[in-house]
Structures are given as C-alpha cells and as structure tokens.
C-alpha positions as CSV (number, residue, x, y, z in Angstrom):
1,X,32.9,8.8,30.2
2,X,30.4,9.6,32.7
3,X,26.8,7.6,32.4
4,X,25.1,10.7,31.7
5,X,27.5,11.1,28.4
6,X,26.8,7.6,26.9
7,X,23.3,8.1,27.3
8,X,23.3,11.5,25.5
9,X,25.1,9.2,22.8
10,X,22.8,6.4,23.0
11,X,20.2,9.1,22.8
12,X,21.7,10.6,19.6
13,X,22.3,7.2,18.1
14,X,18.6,6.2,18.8
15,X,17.3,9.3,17.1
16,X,19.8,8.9,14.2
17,X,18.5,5.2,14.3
18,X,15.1,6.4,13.7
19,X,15.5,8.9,11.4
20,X,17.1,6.0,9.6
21,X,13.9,4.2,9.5
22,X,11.4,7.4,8.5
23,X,13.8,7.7,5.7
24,X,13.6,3.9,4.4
25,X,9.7,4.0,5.0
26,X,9.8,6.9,2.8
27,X,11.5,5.7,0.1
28,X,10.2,2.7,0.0
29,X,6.4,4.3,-0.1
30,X,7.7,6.9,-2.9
31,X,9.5,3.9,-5.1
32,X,6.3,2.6,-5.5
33,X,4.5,4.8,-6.1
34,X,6.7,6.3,-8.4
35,X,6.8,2.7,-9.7
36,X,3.1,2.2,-10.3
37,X,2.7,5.3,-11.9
38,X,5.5,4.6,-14.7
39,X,3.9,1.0,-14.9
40,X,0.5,2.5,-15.3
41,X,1.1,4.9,-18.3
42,X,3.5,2.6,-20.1
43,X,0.9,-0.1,-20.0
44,X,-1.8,2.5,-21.5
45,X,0.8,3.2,-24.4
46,X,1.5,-0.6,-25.0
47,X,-1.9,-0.9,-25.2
48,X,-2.8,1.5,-27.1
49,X,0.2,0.5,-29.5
50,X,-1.4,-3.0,-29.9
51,X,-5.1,-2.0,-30.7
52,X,-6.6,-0.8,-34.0
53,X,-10.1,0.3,-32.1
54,X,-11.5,1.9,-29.1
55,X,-12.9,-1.8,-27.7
56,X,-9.4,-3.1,-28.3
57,X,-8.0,-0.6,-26.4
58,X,-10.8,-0.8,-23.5
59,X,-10.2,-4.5,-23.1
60,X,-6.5,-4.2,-22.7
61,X,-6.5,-1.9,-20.4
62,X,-9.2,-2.9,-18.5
63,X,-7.1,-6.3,-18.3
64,X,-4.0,-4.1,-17.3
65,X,-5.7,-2.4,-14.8
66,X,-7.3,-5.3,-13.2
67,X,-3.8,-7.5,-13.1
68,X,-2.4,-3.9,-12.0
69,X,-5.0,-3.2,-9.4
70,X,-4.1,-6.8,-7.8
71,X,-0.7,-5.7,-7.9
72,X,-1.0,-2.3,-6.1
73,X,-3.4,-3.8,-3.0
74,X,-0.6,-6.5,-2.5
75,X,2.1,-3.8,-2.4
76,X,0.0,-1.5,0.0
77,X,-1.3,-4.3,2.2
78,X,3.3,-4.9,2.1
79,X,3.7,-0.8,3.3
80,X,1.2,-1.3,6.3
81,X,3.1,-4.2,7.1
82,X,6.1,-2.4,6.7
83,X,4.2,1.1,9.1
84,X,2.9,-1.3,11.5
85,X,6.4,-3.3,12.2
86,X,8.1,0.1,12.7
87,X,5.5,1.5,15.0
88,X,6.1,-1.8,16.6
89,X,9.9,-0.7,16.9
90,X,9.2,2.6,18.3
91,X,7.4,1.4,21.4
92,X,10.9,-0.3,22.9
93,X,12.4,1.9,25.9
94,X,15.5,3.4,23.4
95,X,17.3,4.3,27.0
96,X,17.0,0.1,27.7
97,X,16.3,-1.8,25.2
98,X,18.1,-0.2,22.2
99,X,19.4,-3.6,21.2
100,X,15.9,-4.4,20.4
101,X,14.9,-1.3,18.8
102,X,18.0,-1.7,16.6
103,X,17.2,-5.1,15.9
104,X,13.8,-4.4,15.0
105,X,14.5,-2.0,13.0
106,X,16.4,-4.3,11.1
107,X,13.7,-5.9,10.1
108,X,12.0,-3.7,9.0
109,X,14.5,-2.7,6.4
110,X,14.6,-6.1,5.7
111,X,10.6,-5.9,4.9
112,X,11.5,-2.6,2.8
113,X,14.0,-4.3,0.9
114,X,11.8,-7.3,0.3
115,X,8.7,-4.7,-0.9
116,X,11.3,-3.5,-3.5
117,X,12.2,-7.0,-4.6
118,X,9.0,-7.8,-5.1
119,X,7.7,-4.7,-7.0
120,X,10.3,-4.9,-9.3
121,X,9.6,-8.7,-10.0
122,X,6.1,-8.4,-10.8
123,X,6.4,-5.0,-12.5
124,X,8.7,-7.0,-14.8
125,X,5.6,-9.6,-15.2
126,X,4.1,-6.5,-16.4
C-alpha cells in the first residue's frame, strides 16, 4: 500500500474518529438535558403531592429548584469541560499525531461517561 493510501485511511479513520466524538458530545449534552427536564417536572408533582396549600407548595419547590439549580450549573460547568477538552483534541495534526488525537479523545469520552455517572447519582439524591 502506497503512503498516499494509508493516509487516505488515516484520513477516513480521523474523521470517523471525530464524528465519534460530535456524537458522544451530543448525547451526553441531550441526556441531560433531557434528564433535568424529567427531574424538574417530577419534582413539581412530588411537590405538589406533599402540600395541602399554595405556600407549601412554593416552599418546596423553591427548595427543589434551588438544590436543582446547584445541580444543573455543576453539570454545565462538566459539558464545557467536556467542549473545551475536545476542542483541545481537534488542534492535534490528525496526519501526525493521530495517536494523540485518539488518545485525547479518549478522554474525553471518559469525561462524558463520568458527566453521566454523576447526573444519574445526584438525580437519584433527587
């Protein structure tokens, strides 16, 4: 195989390799979102559930909301992590140092995997 060939290969690898990535981001950003906006109406319904007047119902869900609102800064501040770390990724040379790219890019899975641990463990707190 001619060099010309494996870098056509390497250059199809690296763009599957990235398309990879987009997709994890993505998912990972639409979980939780998806996630918070479960959490948020089943807490309004457990609160409502649990109050027999309007101030009862306020307070707990002004509580919710605040221990929710903690919650959802934490998991952002976690997705610009997760942005910045791939942009980090994309500024190797994918022709010479795809090892690193790949490797990189392994982390940041490894952060998207992590944001999903997490979310699910506090959403549990919930």
């Amino acid at each position: 195989m001619s060099s010309e060939g494996s870098q056509k290969v390497n250059e199809q690898q690296a763009q599957n390799y990235i398309g990879q990535l987009n997709l994890v981001f993505e998912q990972t950003e639409q979980m939780v979102k998806q996630s918070f906006q479960e959490t948020l109406m089943g807490l309004k319904e457990k609160c409502f559930k649990q109050s027999d007047k309007a101030l009862d119902f306020v307070d707990c869900t002004n509580k919710k909301s605040q221990q929710f609102e903690s919650l959802s800064k934490t998991m952002k501040l976690r997705l610009n992590f997760m942005e910045k770390k791939m942009e980090q990724c994309f500024q190797f040379d994918l022709n010479t140092e795809f090892d690193q790219f790949k490797k990189c890019g392994s982390q940041v899975v490894q952060v998207g995997k992590n944001v999903q641990d997490i979310l699910m463990q506090e959403l549990e707190k919930q």
